[in-house]
N, C-alpha and C positions, 0 to 999 in steps of 0.2 A: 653532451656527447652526440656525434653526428650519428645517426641511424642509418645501416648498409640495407638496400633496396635490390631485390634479384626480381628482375623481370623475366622469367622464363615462358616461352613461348610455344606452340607446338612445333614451330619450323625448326624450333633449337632441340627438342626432344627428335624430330625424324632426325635432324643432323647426326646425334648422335647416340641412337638409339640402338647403335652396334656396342657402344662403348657401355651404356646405360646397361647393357642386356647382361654383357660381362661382366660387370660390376657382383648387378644381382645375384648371376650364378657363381661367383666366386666367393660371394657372402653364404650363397646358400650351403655350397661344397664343404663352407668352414664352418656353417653350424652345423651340417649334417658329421662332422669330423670331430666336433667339441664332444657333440653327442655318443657318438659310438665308441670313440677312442678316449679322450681325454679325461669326459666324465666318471666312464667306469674306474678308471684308473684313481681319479681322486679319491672317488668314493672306496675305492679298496685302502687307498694310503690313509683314512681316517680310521677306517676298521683297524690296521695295521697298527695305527698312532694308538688305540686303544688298547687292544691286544698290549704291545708293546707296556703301557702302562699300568696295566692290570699286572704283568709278567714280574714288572718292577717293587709291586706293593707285595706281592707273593715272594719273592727273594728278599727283599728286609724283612718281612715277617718270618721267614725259615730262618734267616740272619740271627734272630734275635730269640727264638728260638732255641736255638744251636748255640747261643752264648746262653742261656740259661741253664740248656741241658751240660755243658761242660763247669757252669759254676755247682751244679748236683754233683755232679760226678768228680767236683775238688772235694767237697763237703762229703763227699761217701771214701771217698780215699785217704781223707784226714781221720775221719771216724774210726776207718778198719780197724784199723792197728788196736784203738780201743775194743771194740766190740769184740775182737779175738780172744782178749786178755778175759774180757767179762766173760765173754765163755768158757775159758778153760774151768773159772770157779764155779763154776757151776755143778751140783748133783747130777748125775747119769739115770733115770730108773722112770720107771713109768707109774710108782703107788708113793705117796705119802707117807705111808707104815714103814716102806721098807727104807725108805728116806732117814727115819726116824730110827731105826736099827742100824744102820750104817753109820747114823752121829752119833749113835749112844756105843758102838764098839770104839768108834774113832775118836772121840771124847773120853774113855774110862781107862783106868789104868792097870787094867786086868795082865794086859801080857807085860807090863812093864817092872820089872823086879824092881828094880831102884825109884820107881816113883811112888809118890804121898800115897794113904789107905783113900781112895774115891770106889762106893759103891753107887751104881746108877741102879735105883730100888726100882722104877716105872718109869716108864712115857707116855706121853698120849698125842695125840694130834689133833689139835686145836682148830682150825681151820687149813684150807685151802684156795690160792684164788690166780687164777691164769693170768697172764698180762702177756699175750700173743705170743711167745715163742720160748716162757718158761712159765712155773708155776712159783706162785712164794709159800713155803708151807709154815705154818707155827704150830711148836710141837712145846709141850711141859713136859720136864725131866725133873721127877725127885730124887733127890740124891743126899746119902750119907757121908759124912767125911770130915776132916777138920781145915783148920787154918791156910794147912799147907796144901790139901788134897782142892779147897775152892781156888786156890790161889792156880794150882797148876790147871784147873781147869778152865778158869779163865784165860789161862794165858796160852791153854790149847786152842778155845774159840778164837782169841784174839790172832794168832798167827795160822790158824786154819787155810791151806789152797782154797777152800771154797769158800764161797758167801754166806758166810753164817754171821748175825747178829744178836746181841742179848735184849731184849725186848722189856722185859720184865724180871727181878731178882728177890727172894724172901727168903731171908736166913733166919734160923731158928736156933737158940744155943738149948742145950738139954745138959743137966748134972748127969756128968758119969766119970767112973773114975779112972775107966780105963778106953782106948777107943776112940773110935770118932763121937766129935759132940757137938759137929754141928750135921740140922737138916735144913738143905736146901731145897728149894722149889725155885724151878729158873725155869722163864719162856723165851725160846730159841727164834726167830727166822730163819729160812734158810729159804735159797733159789736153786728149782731142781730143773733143770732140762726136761722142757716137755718131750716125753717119746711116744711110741704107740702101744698103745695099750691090748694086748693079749686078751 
C-alpha cells in the first residue's frame, strides 16, 4: 500500500489562513451549539426515556392489580347469594341463655294441641365460642317424652330455619305405665348472630 505524504508548508498555511480560520470557528460555533442546545436536549430525552419506563412498569402493575382485585370481587359476588342464606339461619340476640330459651320454646310442643307429649325439663349452656361475626353456642336439653314426641323433635331440629345441629344424643327408656318413658339428654349447636351486647 502506497503511503499519502502532505507536505504542508507555512506559505500554504498564510495562503490560506482565511479559510483555516473559518474552519476553526465554525467547528467552534458547532461545539459551542452541541453543547448548549443539543446536549441538554439529549440529556432531558434519557430522563424522559426513563420516566416513560418507570410510567410503563407502574401501569402493568395497576394492570394486574386491577385484574386481581376484579377476580375478588367475582369470588365475593359468587359467595353473596351464600352468605345471605347463612344469615337469615342464624339466631338474633346477644346472650347464650336467651338463645337457649328461644330453642327450647321453638323445639317443645307446648302450644301445639295435636303434637306428641315432649316436656323440655332443663337446659343449660355448655359453651360458647365467637368465629368473627356470629357465636356457635352448645346448649344440653333434658327432656321427657316418648317415641313419637323424640321423633317430632328431631324432625323439628332437622327442618329448623336456623342453624341448629345435634351434637350429641342419650336416651334413657324408664318402666312406666302410663306417659312418657323415655328421657332424653341431647347436645344442641346452634349459630347466634353476634350483636351488641347491653
Amino acid at each position: 500500500m502506497k503511503s499519502v505524504k502532505f507536505d504542508i508548508t507555512m506559505a500554504d498555511i498564510k495562503k490560506y489562513q482565511w479559510s483555516i480560520g473559518a474552519c476553526v470557528i465554525v467547528v467552534i460555533v458547532m461545539a459551542i451549539a452541541y453543547l448548549t442546545l443539543i446536549s441538554p436536549i439529549t440529556d432531558r430525552k434519557h430522563v424522559l426515556v426513563a420516566k416513560i419506563d418507570h410510567q410503563q412498569k407502574l401501569i402493568a402493575q395497576y394492570g394486574q392489580k386491577l385484574s386481581q382485585s376484579k377476580v375478588i370481587k367475582d369470588n365475593l359476588s359468587k359467595h353473596e347469594g351464600a352468605l345471605r342464606q347463612m344469615r337469615k339461619r342464624l339466631f338474633r340476640g346477644t346472650d347464650p341463655y336467651q338463645l337457649a330459651a328461644s330453642l327450647g320454646d321453638l323445639l317443645s310442643s307446648k302450644s301445639k294441641p295435636d303434637a306428641p307429649k315432649l316436656d323440655i325439663k332443663t337446659y343449660q349452656v355448655l359453651t360458647s365460642k365467637e368465629h368473627g361475626l356470629y357465636e356457635e353456642v352448645h346448649m344440653r336439653f333434658n327432656l321427657m317424652t316418648d317415641i313419637y314426641g323424640l321423633h317430632y323433635f328431631l324432625t323439628r331440629v332437622k327442618n329448623s330455619e336456623f342453624a341448629i345441629q345435634v351434637k350429641e344424643i342419650n336416651i334413657q327408656k324408664i318402666q312406666r305405665v302410663k306417659g312418657p318413658d323415655l328421657i332424653v339428654n341431647v347436645i344442641l349447636a346452634a349459630l347466634m348472630e353476634k350483636g351488641k351486647k347491653s
